[in-house]
C-alpha positions as CSV (number, residue, x, y, z in Angstrom):
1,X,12.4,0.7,-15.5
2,X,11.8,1.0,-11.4
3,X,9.6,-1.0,-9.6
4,X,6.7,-0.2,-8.3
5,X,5.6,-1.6,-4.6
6,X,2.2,-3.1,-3.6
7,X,1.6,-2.6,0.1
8,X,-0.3,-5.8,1.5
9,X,-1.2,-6.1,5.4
10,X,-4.2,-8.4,7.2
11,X,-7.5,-7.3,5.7
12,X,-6.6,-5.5,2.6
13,X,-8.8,-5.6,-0.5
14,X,-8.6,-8.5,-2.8
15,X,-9.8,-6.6,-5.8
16,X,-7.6,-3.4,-5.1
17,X,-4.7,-5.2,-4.9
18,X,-4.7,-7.6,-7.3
19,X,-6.5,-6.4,-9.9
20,X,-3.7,-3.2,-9.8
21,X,-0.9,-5.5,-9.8
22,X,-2.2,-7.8,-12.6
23,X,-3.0,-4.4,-15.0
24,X,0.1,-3.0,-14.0
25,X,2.4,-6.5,-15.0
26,X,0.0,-6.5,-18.2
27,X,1.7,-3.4,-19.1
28,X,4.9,-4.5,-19.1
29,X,5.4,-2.5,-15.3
30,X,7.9,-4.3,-12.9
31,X,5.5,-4.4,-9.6
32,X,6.3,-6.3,-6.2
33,X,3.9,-7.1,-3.6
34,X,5.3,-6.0,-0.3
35,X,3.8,-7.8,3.1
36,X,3.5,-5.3,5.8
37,X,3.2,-8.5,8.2
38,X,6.0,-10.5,9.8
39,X,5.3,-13.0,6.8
40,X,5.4,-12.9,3.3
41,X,1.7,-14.8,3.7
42,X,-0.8,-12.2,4.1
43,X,-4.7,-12.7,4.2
44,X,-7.0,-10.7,2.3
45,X,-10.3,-8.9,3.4
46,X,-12.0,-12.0,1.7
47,X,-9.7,-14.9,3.3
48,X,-7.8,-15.0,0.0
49,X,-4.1,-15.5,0.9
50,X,-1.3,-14.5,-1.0
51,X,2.6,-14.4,-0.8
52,X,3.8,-11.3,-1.4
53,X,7.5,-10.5,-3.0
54,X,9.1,-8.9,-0.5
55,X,8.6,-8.4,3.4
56,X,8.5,-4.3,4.3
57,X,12.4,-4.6,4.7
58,X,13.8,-5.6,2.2
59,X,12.7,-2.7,-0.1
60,X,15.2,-0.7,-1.9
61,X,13.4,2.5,-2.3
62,X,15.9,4.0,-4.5
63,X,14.4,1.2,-6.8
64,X,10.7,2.6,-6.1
65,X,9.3,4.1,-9.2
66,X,5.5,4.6,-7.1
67,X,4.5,3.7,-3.4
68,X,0.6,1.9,-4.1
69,X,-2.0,1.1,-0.8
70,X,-5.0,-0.6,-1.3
71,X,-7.9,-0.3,0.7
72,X,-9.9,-2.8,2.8
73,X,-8.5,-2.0,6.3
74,X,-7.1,0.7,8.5
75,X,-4.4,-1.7,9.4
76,X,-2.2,0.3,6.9
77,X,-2.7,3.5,9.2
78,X,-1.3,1.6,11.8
79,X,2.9,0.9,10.1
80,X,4.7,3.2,11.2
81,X,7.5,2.4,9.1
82,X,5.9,2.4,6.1
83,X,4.0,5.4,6.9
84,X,7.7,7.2,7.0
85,X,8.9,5.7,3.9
86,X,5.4,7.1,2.0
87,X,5.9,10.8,4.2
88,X,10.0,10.4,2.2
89,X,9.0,9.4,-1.0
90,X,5.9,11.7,-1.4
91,X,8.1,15.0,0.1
92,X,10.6,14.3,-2.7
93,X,7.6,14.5,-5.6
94,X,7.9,10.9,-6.2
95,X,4.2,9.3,-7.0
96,X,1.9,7.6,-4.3
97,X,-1.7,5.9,-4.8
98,X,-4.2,4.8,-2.6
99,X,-7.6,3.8,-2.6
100,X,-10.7,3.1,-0.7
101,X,-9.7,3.6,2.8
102,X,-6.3,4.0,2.2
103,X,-5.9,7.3,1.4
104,X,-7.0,8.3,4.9
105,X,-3.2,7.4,5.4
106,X,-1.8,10.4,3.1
107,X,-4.4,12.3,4.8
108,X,-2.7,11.6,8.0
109,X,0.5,12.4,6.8
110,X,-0.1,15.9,5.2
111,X,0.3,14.4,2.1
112,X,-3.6,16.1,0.9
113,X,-2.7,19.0,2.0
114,X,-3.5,21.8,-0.9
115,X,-4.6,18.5,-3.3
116,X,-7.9,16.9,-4.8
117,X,-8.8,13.7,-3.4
118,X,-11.5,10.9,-3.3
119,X,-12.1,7.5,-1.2
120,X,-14.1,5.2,-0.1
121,X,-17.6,7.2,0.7
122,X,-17.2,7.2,4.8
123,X,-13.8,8.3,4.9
124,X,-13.8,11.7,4.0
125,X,-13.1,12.7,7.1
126,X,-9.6,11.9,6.9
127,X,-8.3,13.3,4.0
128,X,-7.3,15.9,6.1
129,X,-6.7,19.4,4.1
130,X,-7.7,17.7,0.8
131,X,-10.6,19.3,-1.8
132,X,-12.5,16.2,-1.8
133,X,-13.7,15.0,-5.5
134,X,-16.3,12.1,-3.5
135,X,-17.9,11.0,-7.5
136,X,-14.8,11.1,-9.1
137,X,-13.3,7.2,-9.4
138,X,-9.8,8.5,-10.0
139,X,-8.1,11.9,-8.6
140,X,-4.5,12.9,-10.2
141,X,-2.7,15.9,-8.2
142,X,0.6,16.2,-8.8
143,X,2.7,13.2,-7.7
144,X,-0.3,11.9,-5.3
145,X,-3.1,9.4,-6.7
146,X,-6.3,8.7,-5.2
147,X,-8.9,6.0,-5.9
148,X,-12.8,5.6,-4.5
149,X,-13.1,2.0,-4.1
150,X,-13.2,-1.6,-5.9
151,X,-15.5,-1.3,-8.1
152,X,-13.3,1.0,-9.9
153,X,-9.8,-0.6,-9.6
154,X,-9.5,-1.2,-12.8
155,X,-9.7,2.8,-13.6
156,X,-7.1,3.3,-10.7
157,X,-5.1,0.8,-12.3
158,X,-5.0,2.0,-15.8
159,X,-4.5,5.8,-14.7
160,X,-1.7,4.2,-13.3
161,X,-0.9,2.8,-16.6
162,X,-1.1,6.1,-18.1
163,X,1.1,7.8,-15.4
164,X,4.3,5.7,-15.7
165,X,4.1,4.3,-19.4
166,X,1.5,6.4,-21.1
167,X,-2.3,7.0,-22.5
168,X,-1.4,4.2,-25.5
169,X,-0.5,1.4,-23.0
170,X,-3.0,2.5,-20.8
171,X,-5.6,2.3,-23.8
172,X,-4.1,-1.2,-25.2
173,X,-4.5,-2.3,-21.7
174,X,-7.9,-1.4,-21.3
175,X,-8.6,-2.8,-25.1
176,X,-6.9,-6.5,-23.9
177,X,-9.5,-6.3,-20.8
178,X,-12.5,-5.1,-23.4
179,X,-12.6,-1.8,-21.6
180,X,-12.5,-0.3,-24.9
């Protein structure tokens, strides 16, 4: 099985982040945090901070099963390198997710362009060429995944589920959490 990488810079959301990773492990999915920062210690939105697995290079992309951004911040608009790697991976139909703000970032990129999206209401804007879905929690096109916010991480994180191991995980996963 691949991995698949968590992006985490100063400011991100605490819920989008690690509520993602910790459905994503419960399924059995080999996920590493990656710190965007000079450090592997990265602050949350909420002053939660965390060591992520891996600084940004040190990732073996050929590894990378799916590229995932959390919100909370515009920071991740702002790595350049990063934003390359996700421009790479997306151009070769490999999957990307983002949520909240974050998927300003594909917008950015060209990455919407022709697709269905949602985000964080107030960021519209930036989903540049997208056909915005704004009451939709969870938006599948193609290889790109979109998410509105933190209230519904846990439906980001178990459509994530879905994509790489199946509905039936997805379900038991949601079952363990009393989802279901």
């Amino acid at each position: 099985m691949k991995t698949v990488f968590v992006f985490l810079t100063t400011g991100f959301e605490d819920i989008e982040a690690l509520a993602t990773v910790d459905v994503l492990r419960r399924a059995g999915i080999d996920v590493k945090t990656v710190s965007l920062e000079n450090s592997k210690q990265v602050t949350s939105s909420h002053s939660v901070t965390v060591i992520a697995d891996l600084l940004f290079n040190e990732i073996d992309f050929e590894s990378a099963e799916m590229l995932v951004l959390p919100g909370g911040t515009v920071r991740f608009n702002e790595h350049e390198g990063m934003k390359k790697a996700l421009l790479n991976f997306a151009n070769k139909g490999e999957k990307v997710a983002a949520i909240c703000a974050s998927p300003m970032v594909l917008g950015g990129l060209g990455l919407l362009d022709g697709k269905s999206a949602t985000c964080y209401p107030g960021f519209e804007k930036y989903l540049t060429g997208a056909t915005l879905k704004a009451s939709e929690a969870v938006v599948v096109d193609g290889n790109i995944i979109t998410g509105r916010g933190p209230g519904l991480t846990i439906d980001f994180a178990l459509k994530l589920v879905e994509i790489i191991v199946g509905k039936e995980k997805s379900v038991e996963i949601a079952k363990q959490l009393l989802l279901a």
